[in-house]
C-alpha positions in Angstrom: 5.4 6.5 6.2 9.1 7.8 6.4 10.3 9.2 2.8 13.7 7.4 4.2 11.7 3.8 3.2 11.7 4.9 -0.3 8.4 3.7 -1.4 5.5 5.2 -2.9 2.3 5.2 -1.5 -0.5 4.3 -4.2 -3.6 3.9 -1.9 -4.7 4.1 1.4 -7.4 2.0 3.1 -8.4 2.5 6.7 -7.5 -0.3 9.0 -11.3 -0.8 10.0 -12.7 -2.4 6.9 -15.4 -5.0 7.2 -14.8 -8.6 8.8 -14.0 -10.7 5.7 -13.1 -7.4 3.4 -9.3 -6.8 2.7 -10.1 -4.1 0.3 -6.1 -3.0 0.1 -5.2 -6.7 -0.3 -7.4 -6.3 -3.3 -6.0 -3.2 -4.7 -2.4 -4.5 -4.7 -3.4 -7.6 -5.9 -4.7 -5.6 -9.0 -1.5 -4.0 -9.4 0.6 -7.0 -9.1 -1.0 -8.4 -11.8 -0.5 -5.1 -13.9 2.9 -5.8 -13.0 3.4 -3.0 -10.5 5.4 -4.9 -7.6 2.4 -3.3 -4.8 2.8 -4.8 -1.6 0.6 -3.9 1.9 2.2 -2.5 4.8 0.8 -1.3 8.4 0.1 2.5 9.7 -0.2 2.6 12.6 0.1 5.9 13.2 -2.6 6.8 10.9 -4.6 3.5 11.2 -4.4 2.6 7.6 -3.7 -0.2 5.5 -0.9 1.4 2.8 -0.5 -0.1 -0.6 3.3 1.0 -1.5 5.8 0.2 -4.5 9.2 0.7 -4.6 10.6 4.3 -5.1 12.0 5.5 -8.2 15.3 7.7 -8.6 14.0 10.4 -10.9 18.1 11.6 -11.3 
């Protein structure tokens, strides 16, 4: 993931879980309800399933 997106990545599941498993779905899911806007994006340079949130300025 490019540090230009801004996000930061909370998890990383590799793209070959089992049929019928969506194990970062599940993780973000978790956060959303924590309140932590987590969404899944796409590696596919590193094959993985990436649960991100938004960055935060830390100025």
């Amino acid at each position: 993931m490019s540090a230009a997106m801004g996000a930061k990545v909370l998890e990383r599941f590799p793209a070959g879980a089992p049929r019928g498993s969506w194990p970062a779905e599940e993780y973000a899911a978790r956060r959303r309800a924590e309140g932590e806007p987590a969404k899944v994006i796409m590696d596919i340079m590193s094959d993985a399933f990436l649960v991100v949130v938004p960055g935060r300025d830390e100025d």
